[in-house]
VOGU-3710 file (C-alpha; in Angstrom, 3 decimals, decimal comma):
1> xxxxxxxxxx> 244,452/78,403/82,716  243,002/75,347/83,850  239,657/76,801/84,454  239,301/78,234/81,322  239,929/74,910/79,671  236,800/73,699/81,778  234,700/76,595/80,991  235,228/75,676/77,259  234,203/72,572/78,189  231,234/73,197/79,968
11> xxxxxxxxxx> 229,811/75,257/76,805  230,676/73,039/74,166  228,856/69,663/76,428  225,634/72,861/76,339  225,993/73,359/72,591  225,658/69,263/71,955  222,643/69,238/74,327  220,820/72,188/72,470  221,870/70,141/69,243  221,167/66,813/70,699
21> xxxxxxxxxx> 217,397/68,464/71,370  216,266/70,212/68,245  217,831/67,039/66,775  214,999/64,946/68,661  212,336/68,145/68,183  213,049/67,066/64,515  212,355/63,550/64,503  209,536/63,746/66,718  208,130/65,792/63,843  207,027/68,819/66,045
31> xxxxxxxxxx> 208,476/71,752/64,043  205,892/70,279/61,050  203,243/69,491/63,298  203,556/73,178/64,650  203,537/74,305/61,507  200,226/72,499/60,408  198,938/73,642/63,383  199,621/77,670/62,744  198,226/77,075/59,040  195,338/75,552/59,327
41> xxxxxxxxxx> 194,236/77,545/62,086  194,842/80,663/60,584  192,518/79,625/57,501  190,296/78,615/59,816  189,742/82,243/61,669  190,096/84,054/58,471  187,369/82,101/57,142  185,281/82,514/60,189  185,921/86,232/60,263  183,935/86,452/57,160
51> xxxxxxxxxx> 181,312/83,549/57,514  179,849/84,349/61,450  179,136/87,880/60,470  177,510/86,693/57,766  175,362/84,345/59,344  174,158/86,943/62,009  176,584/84,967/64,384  177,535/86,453/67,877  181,408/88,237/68,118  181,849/85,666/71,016
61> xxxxxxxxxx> 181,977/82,671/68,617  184,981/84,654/66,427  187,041/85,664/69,980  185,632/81,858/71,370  187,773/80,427/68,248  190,919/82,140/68,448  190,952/81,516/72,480  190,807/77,929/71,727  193,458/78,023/69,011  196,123/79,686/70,991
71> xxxxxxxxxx> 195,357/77,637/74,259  195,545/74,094/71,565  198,965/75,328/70,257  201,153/74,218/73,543  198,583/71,288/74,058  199,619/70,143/70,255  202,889/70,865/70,888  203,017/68,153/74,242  201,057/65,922/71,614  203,539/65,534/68,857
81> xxxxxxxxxx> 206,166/65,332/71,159  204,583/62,195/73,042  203,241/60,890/70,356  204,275/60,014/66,664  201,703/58,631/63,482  203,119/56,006/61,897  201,519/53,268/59,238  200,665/50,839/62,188  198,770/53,860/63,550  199,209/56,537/66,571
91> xxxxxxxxxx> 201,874/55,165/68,637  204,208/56,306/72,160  207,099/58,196/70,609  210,447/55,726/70,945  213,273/57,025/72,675  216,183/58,175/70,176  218,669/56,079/68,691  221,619/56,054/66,020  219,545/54,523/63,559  218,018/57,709/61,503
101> xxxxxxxxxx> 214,212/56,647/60,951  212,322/58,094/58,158  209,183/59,905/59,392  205,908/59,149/58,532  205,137/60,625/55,321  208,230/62,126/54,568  208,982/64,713/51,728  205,549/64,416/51,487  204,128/65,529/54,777  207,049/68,759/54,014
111> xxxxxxxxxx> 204,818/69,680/50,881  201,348/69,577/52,844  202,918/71,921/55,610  204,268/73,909/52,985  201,181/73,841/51,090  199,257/74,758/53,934  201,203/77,540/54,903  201,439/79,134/51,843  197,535/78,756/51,196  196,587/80,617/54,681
121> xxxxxxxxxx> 199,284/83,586/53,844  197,926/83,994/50,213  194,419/84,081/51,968  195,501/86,887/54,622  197,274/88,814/52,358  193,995/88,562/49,719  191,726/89,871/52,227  193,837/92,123/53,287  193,924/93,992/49,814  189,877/93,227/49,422
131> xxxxxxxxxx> 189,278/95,116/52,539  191,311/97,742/52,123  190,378/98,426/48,171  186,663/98,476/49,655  187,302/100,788/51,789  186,619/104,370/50,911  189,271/107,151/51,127  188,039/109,247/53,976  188,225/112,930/52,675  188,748/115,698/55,119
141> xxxxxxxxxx> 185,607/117,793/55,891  185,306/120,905/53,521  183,433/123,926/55,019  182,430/126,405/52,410  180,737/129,462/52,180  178,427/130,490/49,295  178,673/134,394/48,406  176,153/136,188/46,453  175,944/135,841/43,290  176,744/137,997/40,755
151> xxxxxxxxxx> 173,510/138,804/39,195  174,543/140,635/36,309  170,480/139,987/34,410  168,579/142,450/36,520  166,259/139,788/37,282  165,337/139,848/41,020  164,102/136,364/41,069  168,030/135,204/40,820  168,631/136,973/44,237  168,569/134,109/46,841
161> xxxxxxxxxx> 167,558/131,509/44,601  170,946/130,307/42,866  172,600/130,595/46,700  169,950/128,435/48,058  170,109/126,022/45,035  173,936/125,628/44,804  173,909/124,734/48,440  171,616/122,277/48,049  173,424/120,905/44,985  177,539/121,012/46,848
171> xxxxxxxxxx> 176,181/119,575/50,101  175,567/116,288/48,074  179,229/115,212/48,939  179,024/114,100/52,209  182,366/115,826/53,243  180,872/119,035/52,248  179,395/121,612/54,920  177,837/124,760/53,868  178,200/127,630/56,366  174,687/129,309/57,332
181> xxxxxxxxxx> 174,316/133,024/54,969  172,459/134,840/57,411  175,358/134,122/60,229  177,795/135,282/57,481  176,199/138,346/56,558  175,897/139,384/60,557  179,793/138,889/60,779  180,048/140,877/57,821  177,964/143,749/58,941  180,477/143,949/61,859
191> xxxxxxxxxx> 183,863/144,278/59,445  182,300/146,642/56,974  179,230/147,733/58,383  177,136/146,231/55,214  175,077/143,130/55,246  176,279/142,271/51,740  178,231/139,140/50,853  179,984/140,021/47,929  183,247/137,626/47,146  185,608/139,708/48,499
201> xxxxxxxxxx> 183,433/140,272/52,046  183,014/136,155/52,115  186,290/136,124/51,864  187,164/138,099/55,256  183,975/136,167/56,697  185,958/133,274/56,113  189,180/134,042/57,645  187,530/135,038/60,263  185,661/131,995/61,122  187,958/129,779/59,756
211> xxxxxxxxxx> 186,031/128,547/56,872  188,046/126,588/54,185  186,653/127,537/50,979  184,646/130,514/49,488  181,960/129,797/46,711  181,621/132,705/44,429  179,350/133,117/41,184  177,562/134,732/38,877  175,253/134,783/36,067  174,883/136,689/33,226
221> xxxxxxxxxx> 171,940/137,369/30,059  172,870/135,619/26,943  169,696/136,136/24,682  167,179/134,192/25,999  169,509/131,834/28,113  171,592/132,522/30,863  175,943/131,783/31,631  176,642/130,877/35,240  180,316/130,101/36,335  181,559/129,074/40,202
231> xxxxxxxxxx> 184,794/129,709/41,467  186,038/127,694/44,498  188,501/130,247/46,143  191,025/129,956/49,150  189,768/132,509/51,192  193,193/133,960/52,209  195,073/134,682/48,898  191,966/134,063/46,919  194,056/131,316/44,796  191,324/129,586/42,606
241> xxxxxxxxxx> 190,779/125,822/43,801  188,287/124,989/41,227  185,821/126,293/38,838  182,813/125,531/36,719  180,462/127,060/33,977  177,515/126,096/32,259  174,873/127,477/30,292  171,009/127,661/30,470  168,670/127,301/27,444  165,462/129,437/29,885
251> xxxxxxxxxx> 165,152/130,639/33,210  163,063/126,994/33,648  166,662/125,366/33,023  168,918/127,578/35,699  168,093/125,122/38,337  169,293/122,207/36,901  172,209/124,140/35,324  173,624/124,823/39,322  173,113/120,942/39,572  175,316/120,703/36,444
261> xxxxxxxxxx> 177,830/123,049/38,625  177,413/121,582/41,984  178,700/118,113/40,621  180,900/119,843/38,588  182,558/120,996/41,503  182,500/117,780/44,229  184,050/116,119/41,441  187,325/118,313/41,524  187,311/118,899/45,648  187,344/115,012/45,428
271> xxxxxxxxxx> 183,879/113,509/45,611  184,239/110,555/43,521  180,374/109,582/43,817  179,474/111,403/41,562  181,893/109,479/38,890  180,026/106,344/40,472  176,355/107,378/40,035  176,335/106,690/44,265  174,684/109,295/46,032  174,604/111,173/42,800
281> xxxxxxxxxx> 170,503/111,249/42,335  169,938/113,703/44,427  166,683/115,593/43,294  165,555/119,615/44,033  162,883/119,897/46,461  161,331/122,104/44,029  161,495/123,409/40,458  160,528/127,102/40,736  163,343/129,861/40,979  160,485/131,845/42,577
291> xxxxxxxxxx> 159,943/129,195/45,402  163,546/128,719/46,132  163,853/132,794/46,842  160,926/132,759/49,458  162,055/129,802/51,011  165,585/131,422/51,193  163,855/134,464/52,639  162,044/132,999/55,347  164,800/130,952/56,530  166,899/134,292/56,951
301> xxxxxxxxxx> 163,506/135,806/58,617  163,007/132,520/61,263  166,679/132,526/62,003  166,682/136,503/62,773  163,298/135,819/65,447  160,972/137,465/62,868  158,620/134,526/62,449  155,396/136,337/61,128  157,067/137,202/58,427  158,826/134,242/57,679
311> xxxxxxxxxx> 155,416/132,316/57,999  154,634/134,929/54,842  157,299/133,737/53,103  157,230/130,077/53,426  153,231/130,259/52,255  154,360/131,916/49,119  157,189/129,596/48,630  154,185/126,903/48,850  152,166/129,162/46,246  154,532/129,250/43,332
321> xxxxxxxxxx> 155,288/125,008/44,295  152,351/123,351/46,538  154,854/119,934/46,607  157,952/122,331/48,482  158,548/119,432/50,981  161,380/121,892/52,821  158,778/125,166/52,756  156,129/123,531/54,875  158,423/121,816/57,430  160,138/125,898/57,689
331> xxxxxxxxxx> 156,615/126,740/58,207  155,538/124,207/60,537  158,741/124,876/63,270  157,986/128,885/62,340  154,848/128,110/64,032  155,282/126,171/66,203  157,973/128,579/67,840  155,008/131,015/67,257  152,649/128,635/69,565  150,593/128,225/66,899
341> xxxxxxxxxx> 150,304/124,829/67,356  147,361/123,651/65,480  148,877/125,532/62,590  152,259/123,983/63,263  150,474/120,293/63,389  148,738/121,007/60,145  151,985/121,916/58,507  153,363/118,852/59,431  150,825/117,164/57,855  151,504/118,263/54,602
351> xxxxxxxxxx> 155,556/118,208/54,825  156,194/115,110/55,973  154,084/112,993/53,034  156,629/115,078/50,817  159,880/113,875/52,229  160,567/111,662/49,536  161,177/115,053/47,314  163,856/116,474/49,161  167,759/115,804/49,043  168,530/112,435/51,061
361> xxxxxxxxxx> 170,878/115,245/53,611  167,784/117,248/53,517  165,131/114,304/54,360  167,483/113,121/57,479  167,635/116,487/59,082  163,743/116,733/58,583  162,667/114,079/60,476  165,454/114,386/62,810  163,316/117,770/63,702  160,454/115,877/63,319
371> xxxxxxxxxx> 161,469/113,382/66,367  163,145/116,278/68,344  160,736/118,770/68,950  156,884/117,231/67,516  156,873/114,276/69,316  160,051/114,778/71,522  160,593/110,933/70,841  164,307/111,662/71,306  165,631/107,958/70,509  164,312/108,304/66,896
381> xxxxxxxxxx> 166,305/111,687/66,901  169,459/110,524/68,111  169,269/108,025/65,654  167,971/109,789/62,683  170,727/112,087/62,907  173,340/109,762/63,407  172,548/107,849/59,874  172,808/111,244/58,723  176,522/111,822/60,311  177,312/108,940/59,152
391> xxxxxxxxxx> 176,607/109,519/55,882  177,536/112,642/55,605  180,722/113,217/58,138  181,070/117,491/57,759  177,529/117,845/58,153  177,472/120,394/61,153  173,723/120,623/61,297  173,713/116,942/62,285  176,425/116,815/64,656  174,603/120,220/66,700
401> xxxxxxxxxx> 171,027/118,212/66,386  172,611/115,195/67,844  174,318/116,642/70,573  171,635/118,904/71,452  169,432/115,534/70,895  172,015/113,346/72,823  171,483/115,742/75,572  167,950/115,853/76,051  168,141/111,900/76,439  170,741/112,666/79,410
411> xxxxxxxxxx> 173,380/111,681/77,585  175,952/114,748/78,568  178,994/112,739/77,630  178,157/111,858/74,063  176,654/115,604/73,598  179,763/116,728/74,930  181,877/114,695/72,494  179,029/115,697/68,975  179,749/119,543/70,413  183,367/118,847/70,072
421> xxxxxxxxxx> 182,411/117,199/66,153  181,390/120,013/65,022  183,500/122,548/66,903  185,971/121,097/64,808  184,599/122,017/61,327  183,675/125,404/62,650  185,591/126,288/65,624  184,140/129,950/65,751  180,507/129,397/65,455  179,000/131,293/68,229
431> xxxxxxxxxx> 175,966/128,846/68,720  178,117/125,810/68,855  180,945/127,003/71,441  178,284/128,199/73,641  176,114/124,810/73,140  179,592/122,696/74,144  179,981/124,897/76,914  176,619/123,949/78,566  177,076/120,560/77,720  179,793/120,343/79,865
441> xxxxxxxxxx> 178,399/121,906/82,294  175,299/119,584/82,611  178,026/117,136/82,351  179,659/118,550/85,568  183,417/119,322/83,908  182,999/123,379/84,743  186,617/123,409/83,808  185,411/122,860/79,905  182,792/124,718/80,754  184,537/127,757/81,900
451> xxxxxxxxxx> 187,237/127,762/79,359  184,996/127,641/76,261  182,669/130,299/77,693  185,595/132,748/78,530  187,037/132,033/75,174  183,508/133,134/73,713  182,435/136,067/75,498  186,723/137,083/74,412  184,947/136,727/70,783  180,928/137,864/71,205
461> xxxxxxxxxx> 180,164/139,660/74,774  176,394/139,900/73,369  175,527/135,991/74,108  174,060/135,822/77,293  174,164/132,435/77,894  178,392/132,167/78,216  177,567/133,302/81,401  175,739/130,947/83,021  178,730/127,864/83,127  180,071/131,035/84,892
471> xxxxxxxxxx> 177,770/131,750/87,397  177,237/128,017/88,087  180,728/127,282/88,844  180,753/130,084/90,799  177,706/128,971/92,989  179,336/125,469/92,739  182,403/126,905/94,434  181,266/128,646/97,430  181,264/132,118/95,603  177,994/133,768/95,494
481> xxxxxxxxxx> 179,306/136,820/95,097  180,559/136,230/91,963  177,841/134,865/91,015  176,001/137,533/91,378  178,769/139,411/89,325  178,575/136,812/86,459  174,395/137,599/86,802  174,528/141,182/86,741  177,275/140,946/83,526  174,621/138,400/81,825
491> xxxxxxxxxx> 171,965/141,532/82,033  173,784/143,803/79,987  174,321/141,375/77,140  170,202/141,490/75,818  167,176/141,678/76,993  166,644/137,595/76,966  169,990/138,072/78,898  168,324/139,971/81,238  165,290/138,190/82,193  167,512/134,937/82,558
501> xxxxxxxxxx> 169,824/136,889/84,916  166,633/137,843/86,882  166,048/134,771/87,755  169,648/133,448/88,135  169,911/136,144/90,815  166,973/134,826/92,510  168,265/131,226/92,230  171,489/132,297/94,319  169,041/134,160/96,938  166,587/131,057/97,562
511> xxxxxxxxxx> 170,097/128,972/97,324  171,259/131,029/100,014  168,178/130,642/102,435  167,703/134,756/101,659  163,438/134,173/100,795  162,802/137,942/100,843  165,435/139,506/98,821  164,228/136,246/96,415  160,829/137,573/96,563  161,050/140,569/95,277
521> xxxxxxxxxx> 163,768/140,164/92,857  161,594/137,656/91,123  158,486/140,028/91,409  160,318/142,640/89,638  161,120/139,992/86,666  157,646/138,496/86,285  156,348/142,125/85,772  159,298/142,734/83,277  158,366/139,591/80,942  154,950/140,535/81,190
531> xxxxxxxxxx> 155,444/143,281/79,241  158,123/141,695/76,685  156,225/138,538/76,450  158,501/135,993/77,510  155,263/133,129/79,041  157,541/130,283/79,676  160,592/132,137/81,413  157,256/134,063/83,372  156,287/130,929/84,371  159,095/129,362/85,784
541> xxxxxxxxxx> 159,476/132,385/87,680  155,839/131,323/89,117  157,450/128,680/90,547  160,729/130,205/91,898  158,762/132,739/93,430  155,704/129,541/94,467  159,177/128,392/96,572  159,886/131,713/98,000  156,790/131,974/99,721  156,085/129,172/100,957
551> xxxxxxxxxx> 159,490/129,212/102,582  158,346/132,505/104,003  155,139/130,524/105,147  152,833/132,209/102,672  151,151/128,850/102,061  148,150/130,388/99,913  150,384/132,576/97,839  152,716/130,035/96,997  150,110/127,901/96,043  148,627/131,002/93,775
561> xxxxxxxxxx> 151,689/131,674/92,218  151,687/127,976/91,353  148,341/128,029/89,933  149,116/131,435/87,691  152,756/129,499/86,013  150,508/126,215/85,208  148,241/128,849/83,525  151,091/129,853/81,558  152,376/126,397/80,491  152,582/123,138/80,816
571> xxxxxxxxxx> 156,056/122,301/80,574  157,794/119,864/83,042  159,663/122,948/84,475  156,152/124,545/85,735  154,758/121,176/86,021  156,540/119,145/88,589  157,214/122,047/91,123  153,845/122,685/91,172  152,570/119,104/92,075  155,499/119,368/94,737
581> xxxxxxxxxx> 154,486/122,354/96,317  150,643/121,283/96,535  151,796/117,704/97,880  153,975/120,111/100,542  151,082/122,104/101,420  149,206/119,577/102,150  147,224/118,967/98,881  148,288/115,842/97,550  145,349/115,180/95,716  145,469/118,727/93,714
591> xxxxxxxxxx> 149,289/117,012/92,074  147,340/113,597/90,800  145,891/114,953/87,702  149,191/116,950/87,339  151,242/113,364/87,232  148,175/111,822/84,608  148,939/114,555/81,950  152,465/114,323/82,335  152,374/110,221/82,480  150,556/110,421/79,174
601> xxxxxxxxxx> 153,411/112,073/77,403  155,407/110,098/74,947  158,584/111,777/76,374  160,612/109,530/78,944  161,536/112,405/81,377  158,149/113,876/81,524  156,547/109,980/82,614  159,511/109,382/84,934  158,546/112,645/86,258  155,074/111,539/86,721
611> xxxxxxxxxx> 156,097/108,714/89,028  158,140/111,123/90,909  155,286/112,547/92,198  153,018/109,238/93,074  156,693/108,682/94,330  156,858/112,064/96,555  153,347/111,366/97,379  153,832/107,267/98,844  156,777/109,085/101,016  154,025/111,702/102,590
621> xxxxxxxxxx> 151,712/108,564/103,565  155,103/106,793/105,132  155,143/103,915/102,613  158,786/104,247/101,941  159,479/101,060/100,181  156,934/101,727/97,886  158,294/105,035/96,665  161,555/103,104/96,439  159,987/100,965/93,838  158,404/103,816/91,803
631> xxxxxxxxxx> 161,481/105,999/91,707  163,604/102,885/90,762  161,142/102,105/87,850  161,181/105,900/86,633  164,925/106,106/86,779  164,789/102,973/84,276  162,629/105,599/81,877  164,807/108,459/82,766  167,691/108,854/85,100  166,925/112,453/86,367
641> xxxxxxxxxx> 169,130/114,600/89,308  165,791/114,533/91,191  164,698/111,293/90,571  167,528/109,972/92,216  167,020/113,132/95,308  163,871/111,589/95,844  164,971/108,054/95,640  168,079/109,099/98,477  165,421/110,689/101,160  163,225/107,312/100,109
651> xxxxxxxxxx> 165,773/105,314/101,632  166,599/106,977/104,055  163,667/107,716/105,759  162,869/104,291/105,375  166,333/103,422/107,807  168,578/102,074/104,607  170,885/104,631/105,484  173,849/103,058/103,215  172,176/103,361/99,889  170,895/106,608/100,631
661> xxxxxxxxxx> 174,685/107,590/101,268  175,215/106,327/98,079  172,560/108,009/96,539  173,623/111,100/97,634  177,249/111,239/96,902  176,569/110,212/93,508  174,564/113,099/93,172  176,792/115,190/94,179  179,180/113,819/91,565  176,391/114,769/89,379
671> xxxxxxxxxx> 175,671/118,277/90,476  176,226/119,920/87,400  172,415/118,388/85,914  171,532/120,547/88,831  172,541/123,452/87,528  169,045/123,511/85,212  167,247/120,359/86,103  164,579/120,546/83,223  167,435/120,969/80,886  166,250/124,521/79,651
681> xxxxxxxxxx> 169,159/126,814/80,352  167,135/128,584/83,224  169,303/128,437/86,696  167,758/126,077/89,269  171,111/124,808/91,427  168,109/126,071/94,473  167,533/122,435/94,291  170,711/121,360/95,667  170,913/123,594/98,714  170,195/120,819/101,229
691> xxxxxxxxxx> 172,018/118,293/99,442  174,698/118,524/102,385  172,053/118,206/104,645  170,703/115,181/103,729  173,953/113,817/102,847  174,942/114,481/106,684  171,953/112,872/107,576  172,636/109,507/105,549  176,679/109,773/107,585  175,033/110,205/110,760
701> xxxx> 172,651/107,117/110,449  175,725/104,809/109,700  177,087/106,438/112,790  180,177/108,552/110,614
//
């Protein structure tokens, strides 16, 4: 009992002292000090927030503010606690007495720190609701899939030409993505057996591949104008999302009539720009029915390989309109694929003053093509196409361009991540699954790799390239075997299938230190693509075969077949082996004018390549810390799996045996950009054979 009773005690003497202390926090006027404090600052960074960005400040100055705000609250709070503002001035703080003393201010300093207070949460909450009513709804991508029309006039010139045209006209809302015909039509020849895309076939084309929406028309004679109607249709139940009609005075008002339609259209899937007038002025890259059906035809031609006659095609698309911006850049990549490339050059010419006629989706994936493959300046590519992701979000052509431009820069992880984009939109496209397979390949995950080219050759066993992540990670693993299984598999899908298998076998033979049996299996393939045609695979098959011999101390053969592959092409695949092999024969000076035509490229890999070899050459003459410097100044152009080879054997023939150790185990972290070190699908992982070796050789010298 008497504990209790002094228990009681102790908590009621607590309860006085907590009292006793706010009591004193009161007078000392800190609770309205703090508050001051909280308000004012909190104007202060909102304000900030929207004048540094405006004034091109740095984002330190914004953190820099609120750092020194929180650390100034406790210091404030010490502050007003010692010290108290009266009318004589700032004074020490008297200890507490019975006499109640008015603060400074009074009721009045209570309506500033409500004042303040109020003002900095009416100015958060106001910015709040300005930011968020400028910012746009975000509208779920829309893939859609344009049938044939309907073409109920007998007029041929209809055919193609209103497909083409509402494309061009829907793909104005940026959320919009228009599934390629010609891919559609193949999958439809394999369900019925017809290449016709009526409704009801785009329909099972869609569920198939996941497409969301199915855009089916038609257009009909009425006297001497025309009816066309659209019907937006859920491909499973063929429910009717939306629809629109419109009429045409001539055939010379049809175009603008599926303009009329497209908009139509975006505005009832949700495209509100059009309401604005933003994004809204898109214009036809040409006026002429009979233009847009040749263009649409030689697209369908260059997509299917036959690039004569699409070249036809796109020159009479030019004929009936000689300002068809789109026509000449289809002609100039037709030729260019063609090796025509004074005809491709010309083409280019003319295309690219025109740019300002085509669709602003249209002008961004032009030049992005432009930058990719004409001048290979891949930096303008990458970010060409991502204005044009950015603008418009579904667009799958951009997010495939980027990756596949993301990855020629060496940038595996964001082409990895792009391949994912637009896996996403259309998760069974057959180029993109196999295109995110290989980038994470390069990117050395062989686990995503793997997967996604199981899951496609499950879907299409016909594309030969799902089985190269296969092979690799096979080779990777120890398993040469299967391998050559994975190889031999690759062979039966085509006949591109087979000539890359050729030389993937050979790959695993010189990986294997087995120089005959790599001999002759890469004899056998040269004289194959001889006869199909196939120069650049041929000539990297030079080069395999230049390694063969001269592993099987045929010096003047491997030097020969070197010679015929540079006859061939070029390309930094046949290039840089060959200056290697002469500088390893013994002919350094035949791989100098080699490394001046590469070093006047505008592409980063091919000059980093060309300091490789003044590198590769330094390290034959023994001046080791020289090639040290060159490779470290190419890797700053490029950072290339044998760049950094080079730059490991540097060091450590010149005795820094811990940075070549580091050198090489980050390579071998890496070892998936072995896999096809010029980043053209064709098997090299030869290259990494004595990685080990040298990497044992580094561990040795620091006495591991």
């Amino acid at each position: 009992m008497d504990g209790g009773v002094l228990d009681s005690n102790k908590n009621f003497k607590g309860i006085k002292a907590v009292h006793r202390f706010i009591r004193e926090l009161r007078r000392r006027e800190v609770f309205r000090s703090a508050g001051l404090y909280v308000g004012i600052s909190w104007i202060a960074i909102e304000a900030a927030s929207i004048l540094l960005p405006t004034f091109g400040a740095p984002e330190w100055m914004l953190r820099g503010l609120i750092i020194l705000a929180i650390i100034g609250f406790p210091v404030m709070l010490v502050l007003a606690w010692v010290y108290d503002v009266t009318d004589r001035g700032v004074e020490v703080q008297g200890e507490a007495t019975d006499t109640v003393v008015v603060p400074f201010g009074g009721r009045k300093a209570d309506f500033v720190v409500i004042g303040v207070l109020s003002v900095a949460l009416i100015f958060s909450v106001y910015l709040h609701v300005r930011d968020r009513a400028d910012q746009p709804v975000a509208l779920e991508p829309v893939s859609v899939l344009i049938a044939d029309f309907d073409n109920r006039t007998g007029d041929s010139v209809f055919d193609g030409s209103l497909e083409q045209a509402l494309q061009i006209g829907i793909e104005g809302a940026a959320f919009v993505t228009s599934y390629r015909r010609d891919a559609a039509k193949e999958v439809a020849g394999q369900l019925d057996g017809g290449a016709v895309l009526d409704a009801s076939t785009a329909r099972l084309v869609a569920v198939r591949e996941g497409i969301k929406l199915v855009l089916a028309g038609s257009i009909t004679a009425d006297g001497a104008g025309y009816e066309l109607a659209v019907s937006a249709l859920e491909p499973h139940e063929g429910e009717v999302v939306a629809e629109a009609d419109t009429a045409a005075a001539s055939k010379l008002e049809v175009l603008t009539a599926m303009e009329r339609i497209a908009n139509d259209l975006r505005r009832q899937l949700g495209d509100d720009s059009v309401e604005r007038g933003a994004g809204y002025a898109e214009t036809y890259t040409t006026s002429s029915l009979e233009a847009v059906r040749e263009y649409d035809l030689a697209q369908s031609l260059q997509r299917g390989g036959e690039l004569e006659r699409a070249l036809e095609h796109y020159k009479q698309a030019i004929e009936y309109d000689p300002k068809f911006g789109r026509a000449y850049s289809g002609w100039a990549i037709a030729a260019r694929d063609m090796g025509l490339m004074e005809e491709s050059e010309l083409a280019w010419k003319k295309a690219l003053p025109l740019v300002g006629t085509m669709t602003e989706r249209e002008r961004l994936r032009t030049l992005g093509i432009y930058y990719y493959s004409v001048t290979r300046n891949y930096q303008k590519a990458i970010e060409t196409y991502e204005t044009l992701v950015e603008k418009y979000p579904a667009d799958t052509v951009g997010h495939n361009n980027l990756a596949v431009s993301y990855f020629s820069a060496l940038d595996f992880q964001s082409a990895l991540r792009q391949g994912r984009r637009a896996l996403d939109i259309y998760p069974n496209d057959l180029l993109t699954s196999s295109n995110y397979a290989l980038y994470a390949m390069y990117a050395s995950d062989f686990d995503t790799a793997v997967a996604e080219a199981e899951q496609l050759m499950e879907r299409e066993r016909v594309y030969f390239k799902a089985w190269l992540p296969v092979a690799m990670n096979a080779i990777a693993s120890g398993d040469l075997e299967g391998a050559r299984r994975s190889y031999r598999d690759m062979a039966q899908a085509s006949a591109r299938g087979a000539s890359t298998a050729n030389l993937g076998l050979a790959d695993i033979e010189l990986f294997a230190g087995n120089f005959e049996a790599a001999r002759e299996i890469l004899v056998a393939g040269i004289a194959a693509d001889e006869k199909s045609g196939s120069r650049y695979v041929m000539a990297v098959k030079h080069l395999a075969l230049a390694d063969a011999l001269s592993a099987l101390g045929d010096r003047d053969g491997a030097l020969e077949a070197a010679a015929q592959g540079l006859a061939l092409t070029e390309a930094d695949a046949v290039a840089v082996p060959a200056a290697l092999l002469n500088i390893g024969a013994g002919n350094a000076a035949a791989a100098t004018p080699i490394a001046e035509a590469l070093g006047a490229r505008l592409q980063p890999q091919s000059r980093a390549y060309a300091e490789l070899i003044r590198a590769v050459q330094q390290l034959e003459e023994g001046r080791h810390v020289e090639a040290i410097d060159t490779l470290t100044a190419a890797i700053s152009l490029a950072d290339l799996w044998l760049l950094r080879f080079y730059l490991g054997r540097a060091y450590l023939e010149g005795g820094f045996h811990t940075e070549a150790l580091d050198e090489f185990m980050a390579l071998k972290e890496r070892h998936g950009e072995a896999t096809a070190l010029f980043l053209d699908d064709l098997p090299s992982y030869r290259y990494a054979a004595t990685l080990p070796y040298w990497l044992a050789r580094a561990q040795d010298g620091l006495g591991m």
